[in-house]
N, C-alpha and C positions, 0 to 999 in steps of 0.2 A: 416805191422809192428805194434805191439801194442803197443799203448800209455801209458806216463805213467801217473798215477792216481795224481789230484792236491796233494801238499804238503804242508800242514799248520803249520807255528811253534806258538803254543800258549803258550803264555806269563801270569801269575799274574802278577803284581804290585807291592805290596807290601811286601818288606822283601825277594823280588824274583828280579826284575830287582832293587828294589831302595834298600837298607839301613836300609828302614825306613818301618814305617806305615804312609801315606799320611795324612788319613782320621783324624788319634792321631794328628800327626802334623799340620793339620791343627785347628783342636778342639786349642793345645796350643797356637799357633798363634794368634787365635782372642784373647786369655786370654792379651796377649802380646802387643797387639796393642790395649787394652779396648774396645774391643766389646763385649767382658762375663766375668763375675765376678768369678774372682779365687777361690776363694773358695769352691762355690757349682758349678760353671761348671767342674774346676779339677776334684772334686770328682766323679760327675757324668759321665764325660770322661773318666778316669780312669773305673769306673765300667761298662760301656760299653765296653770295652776294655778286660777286663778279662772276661767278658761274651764271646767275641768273640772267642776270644784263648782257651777258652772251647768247645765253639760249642753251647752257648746258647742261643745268640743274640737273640732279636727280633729286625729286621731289619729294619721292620717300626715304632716303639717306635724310635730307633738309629738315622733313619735321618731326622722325626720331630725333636730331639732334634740338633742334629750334623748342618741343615741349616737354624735355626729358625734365627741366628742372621743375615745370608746373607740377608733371607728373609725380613725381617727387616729394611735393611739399604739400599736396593734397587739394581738395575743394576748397575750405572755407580760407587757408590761406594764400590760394593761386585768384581765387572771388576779391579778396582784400588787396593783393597786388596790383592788379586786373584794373579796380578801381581807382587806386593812386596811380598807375601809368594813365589814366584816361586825363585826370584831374589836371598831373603833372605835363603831359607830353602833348598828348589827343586835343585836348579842349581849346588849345592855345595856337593847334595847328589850324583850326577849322575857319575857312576864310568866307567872307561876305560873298563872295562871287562864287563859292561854290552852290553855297545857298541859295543863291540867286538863281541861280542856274537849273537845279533842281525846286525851286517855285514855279519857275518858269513854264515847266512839265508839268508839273502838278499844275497848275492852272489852262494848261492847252489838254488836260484830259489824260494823259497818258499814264501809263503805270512806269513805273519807275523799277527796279531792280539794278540792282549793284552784284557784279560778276567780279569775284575775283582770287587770286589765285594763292593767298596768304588763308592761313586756317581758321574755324570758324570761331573759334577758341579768344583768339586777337580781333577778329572784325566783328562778330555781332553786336558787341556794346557800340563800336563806331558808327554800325550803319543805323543803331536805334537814335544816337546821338545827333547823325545826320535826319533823323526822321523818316528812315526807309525800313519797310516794312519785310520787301523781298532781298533776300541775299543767296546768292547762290557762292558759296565758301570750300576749301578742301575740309570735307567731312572726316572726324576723329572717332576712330573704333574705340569702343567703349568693354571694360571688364563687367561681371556678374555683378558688381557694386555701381557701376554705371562712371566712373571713371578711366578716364581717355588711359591709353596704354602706350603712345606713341606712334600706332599705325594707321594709317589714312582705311575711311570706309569708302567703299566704291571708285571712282573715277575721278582724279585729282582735277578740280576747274581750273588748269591753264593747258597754254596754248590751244592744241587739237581737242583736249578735253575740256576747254570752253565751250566749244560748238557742241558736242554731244551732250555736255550738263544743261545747257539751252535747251535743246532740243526735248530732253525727260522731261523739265521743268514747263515747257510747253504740250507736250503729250499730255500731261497729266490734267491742264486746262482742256482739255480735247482741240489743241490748237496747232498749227504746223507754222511754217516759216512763208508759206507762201499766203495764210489768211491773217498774217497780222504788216504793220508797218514798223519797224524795226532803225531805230538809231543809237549807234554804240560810241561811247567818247574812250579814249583809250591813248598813253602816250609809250605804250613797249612797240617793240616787233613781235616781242612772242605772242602779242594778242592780234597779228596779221590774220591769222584765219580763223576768226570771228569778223574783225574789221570787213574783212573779206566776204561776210555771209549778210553782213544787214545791206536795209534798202542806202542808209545814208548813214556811214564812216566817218568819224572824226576824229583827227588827229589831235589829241589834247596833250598840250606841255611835250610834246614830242620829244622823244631824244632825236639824233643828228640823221640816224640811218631811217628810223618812221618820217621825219622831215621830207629827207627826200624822195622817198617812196609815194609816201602823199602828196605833194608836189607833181610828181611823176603820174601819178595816176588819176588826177584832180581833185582826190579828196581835200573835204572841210580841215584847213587845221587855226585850233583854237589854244589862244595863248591865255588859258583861264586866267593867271597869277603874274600875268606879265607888268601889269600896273605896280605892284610893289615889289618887283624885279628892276625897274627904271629906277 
């Protein structure tokens, strides 16, 4: 009898399972609790941010600037922040329906993993929060003390570097793209080639330009949070 091929459901993050953008969110956070100064880190935050939603980012300028304060104030008080941003921000974002959403899969068998393109720094307590186990995040080089320095380790997971951090992350299971079943939910453009590489694309919370592209091309599109958007 033939087996059937593993089942991956792949998750973004942001504006896809949460609400929000984490990464913004937490940028305003430190403003909020004085560890950056309003004025020019807003600005600056902000203009990263619209770079992103374009497709311009430079990702490593982004989280030099985005963990420089962590870096900064050290472990056990960036661990302490870390936690009241979850309590404060995170926990209040987290909707029934994302939940649901991710039972959902975990009940049809699937493995679950959240891909996404904010640091690992800001997402792993989110995606333990969410109950997922696998994260694939922009990995943070670490100094001789094992604290982050502000420079990304390896291949930043967004856009085009989604699909290849996929791809290690499956190698490493001895697994390829063509022996598993593969469904991504995702509302950017910049996450188009990955959308582009699973068996079944989902346009989640889409902005205007992924709308119409999925539209265009038949992809699934799903309005997670649309219910308490009415």
């Amino acid at each position: 009898m033939q087996t059937q091929p593993p089942r991956l459901a792949l998750f973004d993050l942001d504006h896809t399972l949460l609400p929000l953008d984490s990464d913004y969110e937490w940028g305003e956070f430190t403003m909020r609790i004085g560890w950056t100064d309003r004025t020019e880190f807003g600005r600056r935050n902000q203009a990263f941010y619209d770079d992103y939603l374009a497709g311009r980012l430079d990702v490593h300028d982004y989280v030099r600037f985005a963990t420089e304060a962590v870096r900064l104030r050290g472990p056990e008080a960036a661990q302490a922040a870390h936690a009241q941003f979850m309590r404060e921000v995170i926990a209040p974002a987290i909707r029934p329906q994302a939940l649901q959403l991710l039972a959902q899969h975990r009940a049809a068998g699937d493995e679950i993993v959240i891909i996404t393109a904010t640091n690992e720094f800001v997402t792993r307590p989110i995606a333990q929060a969410l109950g997922v186990q696998n994260i694939i995040a922009v990995e943070l080089e670490r100094d001789a003390s094992g604290w982050i320095t502000g420079a990304i380790r390896g291949e930043p997971s967004m856009r085009e570097g989604k699909v290849r951090r996929m791809e290690q992350w499956l190698a490493a299971r001895g697994l390829a793209w063509a022996g598993v079943h593969s469904t991504f939910y995702s509302d950017s453009m910049n996450d188009v080639p990955l959308l582009e590489r699973v068996n079944q694309p989902v346009a989640t919370n889409p902005d205007t330009r992924l709308r119409a592209l999925a539209a265009e091309r038949g992809w699934r599109i799903l309005d997670l949070f649309q219910e308490e958007q009415a």
